[in-house]
C-alpha positions as CSV (number, residue, x, y, z in Angstrom):
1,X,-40.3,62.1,120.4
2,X,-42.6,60.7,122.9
3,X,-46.3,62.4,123.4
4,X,-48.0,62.7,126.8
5,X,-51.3,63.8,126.7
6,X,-52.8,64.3,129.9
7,X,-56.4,64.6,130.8
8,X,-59.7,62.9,132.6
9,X,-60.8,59.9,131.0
10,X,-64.3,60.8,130.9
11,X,-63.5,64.4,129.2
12,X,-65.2,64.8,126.2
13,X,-62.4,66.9,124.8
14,X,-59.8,64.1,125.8
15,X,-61.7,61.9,124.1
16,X,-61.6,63.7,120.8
17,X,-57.8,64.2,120.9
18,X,-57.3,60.4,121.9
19,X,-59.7,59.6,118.8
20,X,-57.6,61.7,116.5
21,X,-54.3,60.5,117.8
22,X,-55.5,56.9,117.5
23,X,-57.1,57.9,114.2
24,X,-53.7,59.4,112.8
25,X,-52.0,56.4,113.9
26,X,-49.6,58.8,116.6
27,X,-48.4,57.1,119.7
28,X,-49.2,58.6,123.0
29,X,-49.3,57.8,126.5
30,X,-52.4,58.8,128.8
31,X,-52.0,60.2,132.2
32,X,-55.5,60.3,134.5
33,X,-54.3,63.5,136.3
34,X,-56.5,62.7,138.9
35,X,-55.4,59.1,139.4
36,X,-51.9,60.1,139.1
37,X,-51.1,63.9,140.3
38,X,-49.3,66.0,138.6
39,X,-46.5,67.1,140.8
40,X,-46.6,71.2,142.0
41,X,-42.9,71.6,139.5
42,X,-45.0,70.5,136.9
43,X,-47.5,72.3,137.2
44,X,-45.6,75.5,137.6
45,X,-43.7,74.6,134.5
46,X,-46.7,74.0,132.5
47,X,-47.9,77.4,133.0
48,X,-45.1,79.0,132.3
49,X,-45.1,76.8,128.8
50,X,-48.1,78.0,127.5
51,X,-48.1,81.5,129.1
52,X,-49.1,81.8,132.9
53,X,-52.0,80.0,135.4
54,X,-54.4,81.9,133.4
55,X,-53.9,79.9,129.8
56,X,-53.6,76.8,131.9
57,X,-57.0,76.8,134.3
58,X,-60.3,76.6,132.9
59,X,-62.3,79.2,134.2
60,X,-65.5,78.6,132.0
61,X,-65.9,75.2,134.3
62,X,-68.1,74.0,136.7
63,X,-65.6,73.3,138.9
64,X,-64.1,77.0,138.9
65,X,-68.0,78.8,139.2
66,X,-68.5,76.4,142.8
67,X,-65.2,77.7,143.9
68,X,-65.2,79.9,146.8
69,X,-64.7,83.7,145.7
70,X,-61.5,83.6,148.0
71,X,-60.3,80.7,146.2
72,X,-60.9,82.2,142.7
73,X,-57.7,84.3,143.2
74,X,-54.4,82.5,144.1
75,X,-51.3,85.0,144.1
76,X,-49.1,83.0,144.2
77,X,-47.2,79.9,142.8
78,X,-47.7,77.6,145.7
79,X,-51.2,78.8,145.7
80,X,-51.6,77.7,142.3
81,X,-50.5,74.7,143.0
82,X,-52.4,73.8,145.8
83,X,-55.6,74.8,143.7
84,X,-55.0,72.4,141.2
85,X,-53.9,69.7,143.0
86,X,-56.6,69.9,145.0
87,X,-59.2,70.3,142.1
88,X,-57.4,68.9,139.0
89,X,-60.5,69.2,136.6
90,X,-59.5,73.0,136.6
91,X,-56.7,72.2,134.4
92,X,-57.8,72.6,130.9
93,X,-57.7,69.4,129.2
94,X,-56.0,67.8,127.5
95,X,-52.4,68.9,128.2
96,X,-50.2,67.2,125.3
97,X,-46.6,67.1,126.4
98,X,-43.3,66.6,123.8
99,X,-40.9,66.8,124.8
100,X,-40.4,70.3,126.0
101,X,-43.3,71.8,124.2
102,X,-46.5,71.9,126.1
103,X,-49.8,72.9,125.0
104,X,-53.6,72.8,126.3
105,X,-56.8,72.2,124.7
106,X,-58.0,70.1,121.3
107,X,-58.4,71.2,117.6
108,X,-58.5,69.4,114.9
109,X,-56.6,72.3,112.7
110,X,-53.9,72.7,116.2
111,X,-53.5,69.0,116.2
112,X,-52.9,68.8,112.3
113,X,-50.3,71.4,112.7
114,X,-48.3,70.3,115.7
115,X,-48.3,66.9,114.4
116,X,-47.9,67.4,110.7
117,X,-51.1,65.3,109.9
């Protein structure tokens, strides 16, 4: 099955999980989120995946501690949405996508396990 891993090119973390991908010889595509948005129906889908807007935005960033304190707490879905489209290095990175099973972040031991390596 195909593998999408979605990220920032210049993210450290992305960089590991491309190495390791590369390294373990398993095909992947690699989406710039920021160059190519991910659409709002994504998004939402993604966080319901791996368990809610809260497992899918990085809070610990940079990004998220310059946010506005009315910003920090979206209600909503559309709200969501619009947050992260508008400020798509809150998505924790990278987001590997296969088929229907989505996850978030980089391990070394989470990547040996989802890809039998």
């Amino acid at each position: 099955m195909a593998i999408t891993l979605y990220g920032l090119p210049n993210c450290d973390t992305c960089k590991k999980a491309r190495n390791w991908l590369a390294r373990f010889d398993v095909p992947y595509d690699f989406v710039d989120y920021r160059a190519n948005p991910v659409p709002a129906e994504t998004l939402k889908a993604w966080a319901a995946k791996v368990g809610g807007w809260e497992k899918l935005v990085n809070k610990a960033s940079t990004t998220w501690r310059t946010l506005l304190p009315q910003r920090k707490d979206p209600r909503s879905d559309p709200e969501w949405t619009l947050l992260l489209k508008e400020y798509p290095a809150l998505i924790k990175r990278p987001v590997v996508v296969e088929g229907d099973d989505v996850s978030v972040g980089f391990s070394d031991n989470a990547f040996k396990k989802r890809f039998g390596k």
